[in-house]
PyMOL Python script that loads the backbone (N, CA, C, O; Angstrom):
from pymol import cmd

cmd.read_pdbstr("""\
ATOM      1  N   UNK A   1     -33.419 -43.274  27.837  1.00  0.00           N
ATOM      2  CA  UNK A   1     -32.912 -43.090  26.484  1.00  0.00           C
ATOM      3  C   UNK A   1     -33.968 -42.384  25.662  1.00  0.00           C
ATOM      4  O   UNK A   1     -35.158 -42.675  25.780  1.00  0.00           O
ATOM      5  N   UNK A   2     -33.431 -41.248  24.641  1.00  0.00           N
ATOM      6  CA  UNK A   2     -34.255 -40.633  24.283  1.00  0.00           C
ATOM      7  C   UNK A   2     -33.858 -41.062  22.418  1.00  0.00           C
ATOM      8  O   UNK A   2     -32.908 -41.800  22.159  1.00  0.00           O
ATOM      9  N   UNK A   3     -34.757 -40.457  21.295  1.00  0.00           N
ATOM     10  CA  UNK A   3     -33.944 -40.480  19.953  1.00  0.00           C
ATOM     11  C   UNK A   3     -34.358 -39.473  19.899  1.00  0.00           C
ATOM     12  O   UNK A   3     -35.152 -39.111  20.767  1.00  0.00           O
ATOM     13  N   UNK A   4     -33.911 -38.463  18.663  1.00  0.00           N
ATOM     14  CA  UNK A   4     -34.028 -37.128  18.579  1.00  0.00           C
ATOM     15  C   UNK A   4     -33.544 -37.354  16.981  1.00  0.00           C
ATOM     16  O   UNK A   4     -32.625 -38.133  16.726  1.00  0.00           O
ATOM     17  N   UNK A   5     -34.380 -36.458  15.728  1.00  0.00           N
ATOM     18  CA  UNK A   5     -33.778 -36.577  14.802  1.00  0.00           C
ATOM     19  C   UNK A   5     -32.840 -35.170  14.427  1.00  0.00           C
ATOM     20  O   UNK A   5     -33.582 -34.220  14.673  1.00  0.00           O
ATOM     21  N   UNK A   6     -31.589 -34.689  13.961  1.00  0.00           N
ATOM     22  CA  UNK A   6     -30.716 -33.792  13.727  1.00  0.00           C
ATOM     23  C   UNK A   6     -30.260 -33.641  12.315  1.00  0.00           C
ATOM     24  O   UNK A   6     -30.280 -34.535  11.468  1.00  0.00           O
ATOM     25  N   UNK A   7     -29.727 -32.068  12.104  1.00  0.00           N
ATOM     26  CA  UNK A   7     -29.364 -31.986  11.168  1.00  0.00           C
ATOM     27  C   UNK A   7     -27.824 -31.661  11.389  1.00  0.00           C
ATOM     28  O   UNK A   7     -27.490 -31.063  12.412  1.00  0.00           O
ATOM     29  N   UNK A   8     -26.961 -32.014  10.522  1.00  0.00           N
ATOM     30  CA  UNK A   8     -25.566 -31.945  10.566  1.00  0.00           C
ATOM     31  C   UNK A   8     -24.662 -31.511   8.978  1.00  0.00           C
ATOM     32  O   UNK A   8     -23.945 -32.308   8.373  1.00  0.00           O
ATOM     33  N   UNK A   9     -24.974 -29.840   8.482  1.00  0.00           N
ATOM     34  CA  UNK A   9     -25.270 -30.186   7.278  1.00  0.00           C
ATOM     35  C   UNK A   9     -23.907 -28.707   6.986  1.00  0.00           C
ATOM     36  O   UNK A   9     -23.898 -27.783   6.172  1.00  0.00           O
ATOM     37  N   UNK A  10     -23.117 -29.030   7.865  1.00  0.00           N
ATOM     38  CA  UNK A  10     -21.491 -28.091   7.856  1.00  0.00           C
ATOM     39  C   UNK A  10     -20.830 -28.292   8.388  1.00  0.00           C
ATOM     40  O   UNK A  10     -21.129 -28.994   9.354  1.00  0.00           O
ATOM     41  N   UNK A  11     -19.122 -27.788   8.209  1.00  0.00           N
ATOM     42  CA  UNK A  11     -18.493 -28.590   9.225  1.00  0.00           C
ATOM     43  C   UNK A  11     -18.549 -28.198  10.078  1.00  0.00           C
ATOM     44  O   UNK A  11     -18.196 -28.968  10.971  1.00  0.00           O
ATOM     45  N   UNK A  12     -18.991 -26.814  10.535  1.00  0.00           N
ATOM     46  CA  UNK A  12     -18.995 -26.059  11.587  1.00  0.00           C
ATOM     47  C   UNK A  12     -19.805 -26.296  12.783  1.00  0.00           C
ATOM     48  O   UNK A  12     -19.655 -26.028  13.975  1.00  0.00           O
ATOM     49  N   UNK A  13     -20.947 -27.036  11.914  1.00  0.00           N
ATOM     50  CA  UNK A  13     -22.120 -27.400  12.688  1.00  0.00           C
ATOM     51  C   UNK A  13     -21.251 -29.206  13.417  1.00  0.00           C
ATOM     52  O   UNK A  13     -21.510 -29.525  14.578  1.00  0.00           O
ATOM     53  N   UNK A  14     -20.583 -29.861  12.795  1.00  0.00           N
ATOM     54  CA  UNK A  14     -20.243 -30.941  13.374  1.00  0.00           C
ATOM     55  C   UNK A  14     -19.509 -30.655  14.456  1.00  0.00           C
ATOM     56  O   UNK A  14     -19.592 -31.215  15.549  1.00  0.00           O
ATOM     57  N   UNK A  15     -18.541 -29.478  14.045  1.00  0.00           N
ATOM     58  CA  UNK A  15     -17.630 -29.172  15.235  1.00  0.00           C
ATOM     59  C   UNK A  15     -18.132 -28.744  16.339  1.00  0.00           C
ATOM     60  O   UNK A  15     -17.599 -29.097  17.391  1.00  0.00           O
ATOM     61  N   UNK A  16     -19.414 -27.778  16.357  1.00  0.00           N
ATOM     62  CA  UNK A  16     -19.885 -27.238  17.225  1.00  0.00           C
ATOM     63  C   UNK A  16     -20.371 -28.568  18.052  1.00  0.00           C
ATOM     64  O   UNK A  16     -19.995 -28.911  19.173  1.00  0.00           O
ATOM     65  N   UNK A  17     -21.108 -29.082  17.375  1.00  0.00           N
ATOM     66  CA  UNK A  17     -22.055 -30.639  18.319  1.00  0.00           C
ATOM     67  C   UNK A  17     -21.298 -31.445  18.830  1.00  0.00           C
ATOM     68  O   UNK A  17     -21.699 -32.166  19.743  1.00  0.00           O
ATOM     69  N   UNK A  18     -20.066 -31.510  18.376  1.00  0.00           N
ATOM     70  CA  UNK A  18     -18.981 -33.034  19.115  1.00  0.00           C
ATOM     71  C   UNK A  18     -18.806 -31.989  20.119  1.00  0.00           C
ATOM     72  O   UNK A  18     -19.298 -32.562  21.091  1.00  0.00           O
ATOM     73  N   UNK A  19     -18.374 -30.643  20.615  1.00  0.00           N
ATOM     74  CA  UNK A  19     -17.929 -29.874  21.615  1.00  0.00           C
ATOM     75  C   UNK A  19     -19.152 -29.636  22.893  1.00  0.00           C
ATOM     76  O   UNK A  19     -18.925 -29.405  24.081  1.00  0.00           O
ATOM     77  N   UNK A  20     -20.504 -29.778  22.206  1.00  0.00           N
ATOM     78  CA  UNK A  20     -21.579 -29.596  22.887  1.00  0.00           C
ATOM     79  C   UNK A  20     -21.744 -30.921  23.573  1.00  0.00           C
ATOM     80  O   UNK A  20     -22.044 -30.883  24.767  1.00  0.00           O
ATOM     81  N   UNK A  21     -21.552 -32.377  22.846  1.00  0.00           N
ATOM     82  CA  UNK A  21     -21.736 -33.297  23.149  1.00  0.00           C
ATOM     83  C   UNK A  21     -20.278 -33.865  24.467  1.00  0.00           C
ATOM     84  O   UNK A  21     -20.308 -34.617  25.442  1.00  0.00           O
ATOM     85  N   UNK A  22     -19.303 -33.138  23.898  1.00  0.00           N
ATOM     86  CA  UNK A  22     -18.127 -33.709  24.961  1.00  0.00           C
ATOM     87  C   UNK A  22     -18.431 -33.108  26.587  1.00  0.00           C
ATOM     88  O   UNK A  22     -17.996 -33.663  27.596  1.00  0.00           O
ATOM     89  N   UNK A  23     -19.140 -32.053  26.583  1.00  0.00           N
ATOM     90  CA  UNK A  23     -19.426 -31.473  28.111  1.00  0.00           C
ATOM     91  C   UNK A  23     -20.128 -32.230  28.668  1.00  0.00           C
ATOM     92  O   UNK A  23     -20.137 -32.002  29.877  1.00  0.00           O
ATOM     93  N   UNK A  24     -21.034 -33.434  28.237  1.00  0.00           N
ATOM     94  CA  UNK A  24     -21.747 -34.281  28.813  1.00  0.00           C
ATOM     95  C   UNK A  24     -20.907 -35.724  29.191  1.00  0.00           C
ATOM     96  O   UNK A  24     -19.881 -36.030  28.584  1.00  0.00           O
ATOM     97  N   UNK A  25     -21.485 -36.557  30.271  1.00  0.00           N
ATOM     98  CA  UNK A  25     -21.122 -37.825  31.087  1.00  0.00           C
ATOM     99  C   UNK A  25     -21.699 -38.540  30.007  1.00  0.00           C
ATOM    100  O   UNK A  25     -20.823 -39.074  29.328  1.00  0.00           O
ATOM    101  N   UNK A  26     -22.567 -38.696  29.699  1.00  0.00           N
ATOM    102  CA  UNK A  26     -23.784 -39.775  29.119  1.00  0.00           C
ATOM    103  C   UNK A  26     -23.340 -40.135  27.300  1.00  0.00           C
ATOM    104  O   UNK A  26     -22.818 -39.289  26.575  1.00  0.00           O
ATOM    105  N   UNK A  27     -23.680 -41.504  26.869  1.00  0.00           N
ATOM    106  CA  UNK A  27     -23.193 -41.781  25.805  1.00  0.00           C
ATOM    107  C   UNK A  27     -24.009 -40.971  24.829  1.00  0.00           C
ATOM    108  O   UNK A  27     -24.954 -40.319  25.272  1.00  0.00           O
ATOM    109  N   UNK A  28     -23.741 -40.954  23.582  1.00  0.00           N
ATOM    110  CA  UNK A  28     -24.590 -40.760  21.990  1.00  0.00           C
ATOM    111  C   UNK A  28     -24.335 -41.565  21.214  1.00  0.00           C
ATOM    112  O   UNK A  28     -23.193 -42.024  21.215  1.00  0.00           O
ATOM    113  N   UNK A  29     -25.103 -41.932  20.464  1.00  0.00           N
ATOM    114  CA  UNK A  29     -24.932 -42.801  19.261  1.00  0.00           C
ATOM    115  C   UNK A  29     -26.134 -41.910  17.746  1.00  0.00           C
ATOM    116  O   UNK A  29     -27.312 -41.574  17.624  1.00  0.00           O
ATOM    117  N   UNK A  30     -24.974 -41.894  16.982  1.00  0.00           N
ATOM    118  CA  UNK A  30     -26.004 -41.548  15.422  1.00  0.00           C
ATOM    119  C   UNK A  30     -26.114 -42.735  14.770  1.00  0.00           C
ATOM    120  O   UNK A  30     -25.301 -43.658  14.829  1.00  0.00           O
ATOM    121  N   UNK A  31     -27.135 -42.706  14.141  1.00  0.00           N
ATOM    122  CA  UNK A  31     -27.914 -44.004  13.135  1.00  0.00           C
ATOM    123  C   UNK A  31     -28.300 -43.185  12.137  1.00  0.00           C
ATOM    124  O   UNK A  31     -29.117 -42.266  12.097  1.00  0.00           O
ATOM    125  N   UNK A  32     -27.309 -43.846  11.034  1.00  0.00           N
ATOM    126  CA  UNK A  32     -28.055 -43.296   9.540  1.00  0.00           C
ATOM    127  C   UNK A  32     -27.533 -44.685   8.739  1.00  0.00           C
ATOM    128  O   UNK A  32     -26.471 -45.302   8.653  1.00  0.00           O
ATOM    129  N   UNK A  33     -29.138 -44.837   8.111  1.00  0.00           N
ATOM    130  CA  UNK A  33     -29.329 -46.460   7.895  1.00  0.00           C
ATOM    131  C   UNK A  33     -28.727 -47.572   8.503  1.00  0.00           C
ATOM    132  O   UNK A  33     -28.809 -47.830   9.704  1.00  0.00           O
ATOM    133  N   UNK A  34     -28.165 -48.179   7.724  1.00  0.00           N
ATOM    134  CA  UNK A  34     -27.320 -49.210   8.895  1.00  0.00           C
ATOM    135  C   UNK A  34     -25.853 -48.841   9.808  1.00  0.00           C
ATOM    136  O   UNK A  34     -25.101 -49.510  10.518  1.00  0.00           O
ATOM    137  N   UNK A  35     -25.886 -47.969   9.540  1.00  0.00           N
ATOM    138  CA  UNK A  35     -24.529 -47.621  10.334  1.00  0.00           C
ATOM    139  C   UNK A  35     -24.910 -46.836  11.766  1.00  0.00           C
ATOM    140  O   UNK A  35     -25.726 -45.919  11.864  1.00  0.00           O
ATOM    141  N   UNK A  36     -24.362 -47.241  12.520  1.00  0.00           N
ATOM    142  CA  UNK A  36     -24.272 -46.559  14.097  1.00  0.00           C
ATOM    143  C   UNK A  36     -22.890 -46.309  14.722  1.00  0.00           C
ATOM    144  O   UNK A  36     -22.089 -47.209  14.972  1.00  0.00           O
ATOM    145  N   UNK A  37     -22.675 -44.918  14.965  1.00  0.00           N
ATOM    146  CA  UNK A  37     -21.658 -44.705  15.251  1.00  0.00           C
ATOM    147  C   UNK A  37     -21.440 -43.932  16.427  1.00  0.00           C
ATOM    148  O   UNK A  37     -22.547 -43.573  16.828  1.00  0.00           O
ATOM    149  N   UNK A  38     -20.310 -43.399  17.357  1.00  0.00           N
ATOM    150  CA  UNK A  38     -20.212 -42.863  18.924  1.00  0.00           C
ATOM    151  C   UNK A  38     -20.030 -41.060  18.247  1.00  0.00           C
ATOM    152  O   UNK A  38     -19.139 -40.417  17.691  1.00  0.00           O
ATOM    153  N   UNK A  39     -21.249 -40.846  18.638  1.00  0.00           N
ATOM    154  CA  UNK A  39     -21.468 -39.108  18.199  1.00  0.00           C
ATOM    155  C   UNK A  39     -20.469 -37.768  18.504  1.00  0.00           C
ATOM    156  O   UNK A  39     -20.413 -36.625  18.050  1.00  0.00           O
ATOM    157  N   UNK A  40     -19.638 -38.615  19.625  1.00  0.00           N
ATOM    158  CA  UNK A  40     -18.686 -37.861  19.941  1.00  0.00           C
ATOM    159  C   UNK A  40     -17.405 -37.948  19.362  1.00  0.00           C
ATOM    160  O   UNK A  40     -16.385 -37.434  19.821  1.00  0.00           O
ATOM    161  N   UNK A  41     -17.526 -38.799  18.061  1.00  0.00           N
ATOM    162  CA  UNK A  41     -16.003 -38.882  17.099  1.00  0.00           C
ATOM    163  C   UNK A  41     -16.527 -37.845  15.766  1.00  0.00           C
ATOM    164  O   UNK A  41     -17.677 -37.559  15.435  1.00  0.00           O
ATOM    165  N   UNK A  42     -15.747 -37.592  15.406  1.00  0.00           N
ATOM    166  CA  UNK A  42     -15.686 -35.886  14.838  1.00  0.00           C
ATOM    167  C   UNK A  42     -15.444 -36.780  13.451  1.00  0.00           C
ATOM    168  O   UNK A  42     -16.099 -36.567  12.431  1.00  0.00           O
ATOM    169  N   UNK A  43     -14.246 -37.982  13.565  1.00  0.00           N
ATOM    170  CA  UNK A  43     -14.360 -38.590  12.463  1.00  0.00           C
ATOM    171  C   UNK A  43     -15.339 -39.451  12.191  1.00  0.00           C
ATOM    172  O   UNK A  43     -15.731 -39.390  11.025  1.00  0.00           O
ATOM    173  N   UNK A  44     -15.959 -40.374  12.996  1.00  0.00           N
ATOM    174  CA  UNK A  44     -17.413 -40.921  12.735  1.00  0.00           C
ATOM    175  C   UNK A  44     -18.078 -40.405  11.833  1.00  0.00           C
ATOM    176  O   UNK A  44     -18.150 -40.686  10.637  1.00  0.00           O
ATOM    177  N   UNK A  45     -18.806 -39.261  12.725  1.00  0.00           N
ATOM    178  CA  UNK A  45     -19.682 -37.838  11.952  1.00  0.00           C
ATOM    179  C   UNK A  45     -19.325 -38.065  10.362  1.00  0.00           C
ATOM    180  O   UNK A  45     -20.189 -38.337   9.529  1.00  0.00           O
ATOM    181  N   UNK A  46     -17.819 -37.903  10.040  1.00  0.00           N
ATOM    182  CA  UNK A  46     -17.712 -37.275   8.650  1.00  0.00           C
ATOM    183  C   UNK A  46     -18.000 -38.640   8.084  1.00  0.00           C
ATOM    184  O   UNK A  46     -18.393 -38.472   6.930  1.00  0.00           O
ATOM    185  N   UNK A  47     -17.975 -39.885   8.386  1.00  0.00           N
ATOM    186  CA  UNK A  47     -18.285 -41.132   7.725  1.00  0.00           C
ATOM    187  C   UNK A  47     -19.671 -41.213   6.743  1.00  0.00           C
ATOM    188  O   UNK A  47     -19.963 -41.717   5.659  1.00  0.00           O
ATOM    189  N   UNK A  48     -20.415 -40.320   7.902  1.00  0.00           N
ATOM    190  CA  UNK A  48     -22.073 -40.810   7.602  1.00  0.00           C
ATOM    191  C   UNK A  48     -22.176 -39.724   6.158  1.00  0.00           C
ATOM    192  O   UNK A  48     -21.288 -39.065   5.618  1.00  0.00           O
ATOM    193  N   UNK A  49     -23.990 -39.899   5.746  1.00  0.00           N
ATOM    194  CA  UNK A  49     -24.173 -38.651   4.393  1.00  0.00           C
ATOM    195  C   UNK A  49     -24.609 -37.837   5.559  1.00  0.00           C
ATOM    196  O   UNK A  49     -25.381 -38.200   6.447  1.00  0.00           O
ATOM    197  N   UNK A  50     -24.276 -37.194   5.492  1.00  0.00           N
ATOM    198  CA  UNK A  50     -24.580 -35.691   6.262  1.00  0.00           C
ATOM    199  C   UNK A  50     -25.650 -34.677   5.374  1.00  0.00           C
ATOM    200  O   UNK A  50     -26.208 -33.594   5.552  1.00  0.00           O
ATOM    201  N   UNK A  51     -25.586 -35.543   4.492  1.00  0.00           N
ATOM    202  CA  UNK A  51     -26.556 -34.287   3.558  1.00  0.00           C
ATOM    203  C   UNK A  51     -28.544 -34.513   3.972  1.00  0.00           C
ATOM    204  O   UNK A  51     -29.445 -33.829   3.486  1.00  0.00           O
ATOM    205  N   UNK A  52     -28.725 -35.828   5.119  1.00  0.00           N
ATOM    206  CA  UNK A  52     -29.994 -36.198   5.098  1.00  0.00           C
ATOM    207  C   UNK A  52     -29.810 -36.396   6.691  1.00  0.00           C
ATOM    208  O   UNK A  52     -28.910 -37.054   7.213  1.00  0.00           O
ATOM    209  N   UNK A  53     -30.928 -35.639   7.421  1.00  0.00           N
ATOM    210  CA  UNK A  53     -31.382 -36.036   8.759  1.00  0.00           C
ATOM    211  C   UNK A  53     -30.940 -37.419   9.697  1.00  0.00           C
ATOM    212  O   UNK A  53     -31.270 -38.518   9.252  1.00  0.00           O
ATOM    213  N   UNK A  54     -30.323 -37.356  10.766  1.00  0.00           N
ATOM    214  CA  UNK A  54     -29.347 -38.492  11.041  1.00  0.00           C
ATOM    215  C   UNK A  54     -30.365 -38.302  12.532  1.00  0.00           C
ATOM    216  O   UNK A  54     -30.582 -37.207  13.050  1.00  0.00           O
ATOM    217  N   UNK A  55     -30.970 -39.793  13.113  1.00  0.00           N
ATOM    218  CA  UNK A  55     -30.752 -40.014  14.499  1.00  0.00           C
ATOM    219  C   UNK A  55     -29.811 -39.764  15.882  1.00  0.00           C
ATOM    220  O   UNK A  55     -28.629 -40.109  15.895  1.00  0.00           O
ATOM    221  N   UNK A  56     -30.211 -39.373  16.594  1.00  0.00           N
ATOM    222  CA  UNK A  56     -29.747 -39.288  17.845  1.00  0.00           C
ATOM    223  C   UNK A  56     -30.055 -39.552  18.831  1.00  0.00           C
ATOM    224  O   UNK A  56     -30.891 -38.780  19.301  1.00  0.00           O
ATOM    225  N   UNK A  57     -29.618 -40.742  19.746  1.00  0.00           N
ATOM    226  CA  UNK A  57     -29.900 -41.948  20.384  1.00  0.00           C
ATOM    227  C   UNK A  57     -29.115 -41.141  21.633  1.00  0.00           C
ATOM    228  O   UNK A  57     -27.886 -41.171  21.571  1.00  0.00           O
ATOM    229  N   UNK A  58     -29.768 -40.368  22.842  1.00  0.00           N
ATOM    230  CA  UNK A  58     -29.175 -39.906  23.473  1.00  0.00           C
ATOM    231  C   UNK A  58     -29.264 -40.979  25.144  1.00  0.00           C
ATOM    232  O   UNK A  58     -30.333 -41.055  25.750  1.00  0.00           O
ATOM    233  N   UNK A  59     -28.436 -41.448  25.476  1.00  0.00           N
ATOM    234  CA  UNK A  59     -28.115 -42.161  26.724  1.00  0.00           C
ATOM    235  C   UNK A  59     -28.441 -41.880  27.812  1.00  0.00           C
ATOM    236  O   UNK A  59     -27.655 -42.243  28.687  1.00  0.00           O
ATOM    237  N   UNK A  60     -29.628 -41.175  28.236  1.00  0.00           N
ATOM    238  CA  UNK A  60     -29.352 -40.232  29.709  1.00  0.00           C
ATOM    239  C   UNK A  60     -31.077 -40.076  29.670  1.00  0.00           C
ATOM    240  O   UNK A  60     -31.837 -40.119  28.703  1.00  0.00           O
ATOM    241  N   UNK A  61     -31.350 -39.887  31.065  1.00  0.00           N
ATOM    242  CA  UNK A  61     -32.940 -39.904  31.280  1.00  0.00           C
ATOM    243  C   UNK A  61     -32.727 -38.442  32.765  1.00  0.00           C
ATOM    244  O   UNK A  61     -31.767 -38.061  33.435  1.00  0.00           O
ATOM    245  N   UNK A  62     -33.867 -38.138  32.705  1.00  0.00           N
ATOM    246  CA  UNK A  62     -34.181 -37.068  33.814  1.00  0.00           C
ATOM    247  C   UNK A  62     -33.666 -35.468  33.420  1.00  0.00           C
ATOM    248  O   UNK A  62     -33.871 -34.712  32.470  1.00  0.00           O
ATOM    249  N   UNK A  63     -32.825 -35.391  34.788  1.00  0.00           N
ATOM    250  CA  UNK A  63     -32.663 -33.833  34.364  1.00  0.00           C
ATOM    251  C   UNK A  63     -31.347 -33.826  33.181  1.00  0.00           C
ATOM    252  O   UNK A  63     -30.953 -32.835  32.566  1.00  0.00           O
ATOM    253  N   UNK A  64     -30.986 -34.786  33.109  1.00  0.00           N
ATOM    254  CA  UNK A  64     -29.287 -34.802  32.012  1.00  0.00           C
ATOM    255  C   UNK A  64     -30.046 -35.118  30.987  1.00  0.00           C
ATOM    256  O   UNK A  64     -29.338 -34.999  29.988  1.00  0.00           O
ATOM    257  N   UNK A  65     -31.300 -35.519  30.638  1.00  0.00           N
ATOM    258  CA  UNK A  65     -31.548 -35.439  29.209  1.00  0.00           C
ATOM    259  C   UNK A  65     -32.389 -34.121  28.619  1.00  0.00           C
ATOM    260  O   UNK A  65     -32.398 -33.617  27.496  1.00  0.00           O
ATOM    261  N   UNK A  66     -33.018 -33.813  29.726  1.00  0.00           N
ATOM    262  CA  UNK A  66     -33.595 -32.153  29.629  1.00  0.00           C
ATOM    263  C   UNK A  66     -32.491 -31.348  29.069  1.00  0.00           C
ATOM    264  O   UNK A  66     -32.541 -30.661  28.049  1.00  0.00           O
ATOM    265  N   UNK A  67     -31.368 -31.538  29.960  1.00  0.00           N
ATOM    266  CA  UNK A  67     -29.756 -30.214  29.879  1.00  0.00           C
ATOM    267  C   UNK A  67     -29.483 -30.940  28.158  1.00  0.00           C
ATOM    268  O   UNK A  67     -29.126 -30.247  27.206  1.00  0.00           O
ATOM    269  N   UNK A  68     -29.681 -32.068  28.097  1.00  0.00           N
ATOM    270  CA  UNK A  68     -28.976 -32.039  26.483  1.00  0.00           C
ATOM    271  C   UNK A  68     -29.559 -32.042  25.404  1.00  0.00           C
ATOM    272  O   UNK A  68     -28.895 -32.109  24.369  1.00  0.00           O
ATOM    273  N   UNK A  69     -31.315 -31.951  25.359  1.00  0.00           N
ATOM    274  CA  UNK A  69     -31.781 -31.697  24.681  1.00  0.00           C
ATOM    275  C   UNK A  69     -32.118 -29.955  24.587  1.00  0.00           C
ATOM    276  O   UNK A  69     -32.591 -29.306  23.653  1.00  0.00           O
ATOM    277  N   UNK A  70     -31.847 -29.696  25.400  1.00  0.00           N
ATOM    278  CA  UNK A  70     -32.155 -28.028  25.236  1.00  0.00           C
ATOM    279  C   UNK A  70     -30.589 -27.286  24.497  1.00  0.00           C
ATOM    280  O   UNK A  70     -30.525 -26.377  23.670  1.00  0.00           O
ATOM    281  N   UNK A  71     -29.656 -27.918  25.033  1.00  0.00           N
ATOM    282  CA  UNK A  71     -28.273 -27.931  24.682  1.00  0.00           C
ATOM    283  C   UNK A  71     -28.336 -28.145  23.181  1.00  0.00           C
ATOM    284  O   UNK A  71     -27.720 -27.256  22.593  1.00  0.00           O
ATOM    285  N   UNK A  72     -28.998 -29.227  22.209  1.00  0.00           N
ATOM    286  CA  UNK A  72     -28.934 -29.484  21.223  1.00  0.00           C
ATOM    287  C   UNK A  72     -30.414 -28.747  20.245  1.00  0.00           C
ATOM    288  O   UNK A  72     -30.554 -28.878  19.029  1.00  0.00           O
ATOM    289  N   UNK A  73     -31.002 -28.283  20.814  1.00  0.00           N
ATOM    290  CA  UNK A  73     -32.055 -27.080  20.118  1.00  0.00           C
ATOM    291  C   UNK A  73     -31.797 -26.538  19.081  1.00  0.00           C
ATOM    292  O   UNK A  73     -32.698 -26.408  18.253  1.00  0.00           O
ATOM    293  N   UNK A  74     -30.501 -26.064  18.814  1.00  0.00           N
ATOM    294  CA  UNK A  74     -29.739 -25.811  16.677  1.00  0.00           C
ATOM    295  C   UNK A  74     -29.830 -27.089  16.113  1.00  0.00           C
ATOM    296  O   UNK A  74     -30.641 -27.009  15.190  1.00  0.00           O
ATOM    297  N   UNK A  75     -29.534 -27.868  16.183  1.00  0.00           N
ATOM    298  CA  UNK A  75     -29.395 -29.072  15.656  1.00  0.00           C
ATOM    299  C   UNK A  75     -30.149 -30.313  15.208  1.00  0.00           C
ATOM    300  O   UNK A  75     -29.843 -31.273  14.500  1.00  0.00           O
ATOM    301  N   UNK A  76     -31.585 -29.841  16.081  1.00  0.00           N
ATOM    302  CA  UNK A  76     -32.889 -30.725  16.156  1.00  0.00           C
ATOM    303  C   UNK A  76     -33.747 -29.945  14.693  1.00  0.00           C
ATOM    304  O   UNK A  76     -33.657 -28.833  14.172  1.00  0.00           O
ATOM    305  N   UNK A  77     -34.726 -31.404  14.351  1.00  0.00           N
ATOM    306  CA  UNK A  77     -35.557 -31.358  13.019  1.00  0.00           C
ATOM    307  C   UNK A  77     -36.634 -31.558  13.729  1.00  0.00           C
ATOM    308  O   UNK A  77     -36.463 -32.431  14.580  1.00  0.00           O
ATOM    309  N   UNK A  78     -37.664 -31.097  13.715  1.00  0.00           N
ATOM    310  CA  UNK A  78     -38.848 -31.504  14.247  1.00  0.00           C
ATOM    311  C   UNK A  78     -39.614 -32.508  13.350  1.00  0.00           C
ATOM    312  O   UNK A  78     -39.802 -32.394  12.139  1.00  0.00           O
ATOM    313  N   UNK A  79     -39.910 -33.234  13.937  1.00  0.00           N
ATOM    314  CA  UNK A  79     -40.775 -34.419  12.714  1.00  0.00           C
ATOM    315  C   UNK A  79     -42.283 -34.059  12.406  1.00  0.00           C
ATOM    316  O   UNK A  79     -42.824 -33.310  13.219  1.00  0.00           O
ATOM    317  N   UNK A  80     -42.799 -34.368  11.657  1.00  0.00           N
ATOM    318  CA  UNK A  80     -43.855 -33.817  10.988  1.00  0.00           C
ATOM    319  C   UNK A  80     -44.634 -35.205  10.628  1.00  0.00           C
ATOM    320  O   UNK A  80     -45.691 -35.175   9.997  1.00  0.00           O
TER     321      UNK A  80
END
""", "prot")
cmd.dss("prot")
cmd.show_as("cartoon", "prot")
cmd.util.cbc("prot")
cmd.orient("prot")
C-alpha cells in the first residue's frame, strides 16, 4: 500500500482519473479529513472539497503500483 497526495481540481480531471483508475484490479481509497471514500465512484469524488489536495491510498505493491503511479503522474502534488 502506497499514499500519494493528488489534485482533483475539474471535472475533467475527475473523469479522466475514475477512467485511469477503472483499468486497474487493485482498490483506491481518497481521504479528505474524515471522510474516506472508493476512488473509483465518480460520485464519491464530487462529495469531497475538491478545491484542496486529497489523499490517495493506493492498494497494490510491486510492479501494479509502479504501473499506477506512473499512470497517475497529472494528478500527483509533490510534498514539500
Amino acid at each position: 500500500m502506497s499514499t500519494i497526495k493528488i489534485s482533483l481540481d475539474s471535472i475533467d480531471k475527475v473523469k479522466s482519473f475514475v477512467n485511469i483508475l477503472a483499468k486497474f484490479d487493485c482498490d483506491f481509497d481518497l481521504i479528505s479529513g474524515r471522510y474516506i471514500i472508493d476512488a473509483k465512484s465518480i460520485m464519491g469524488i464530487f462529495s469531497l472539497d475538491l478545491s484542496k489536495p486529497i489523499d490517495l491510498e493506493i492498494h497494490a505493491d510491486g510492479k501494479d503500483l509502479d504501473l499506477v503511479t506512473r499512470a497517475l503522474s497529472p494528478y500527483r502534488i509533490d510534498e514539500k
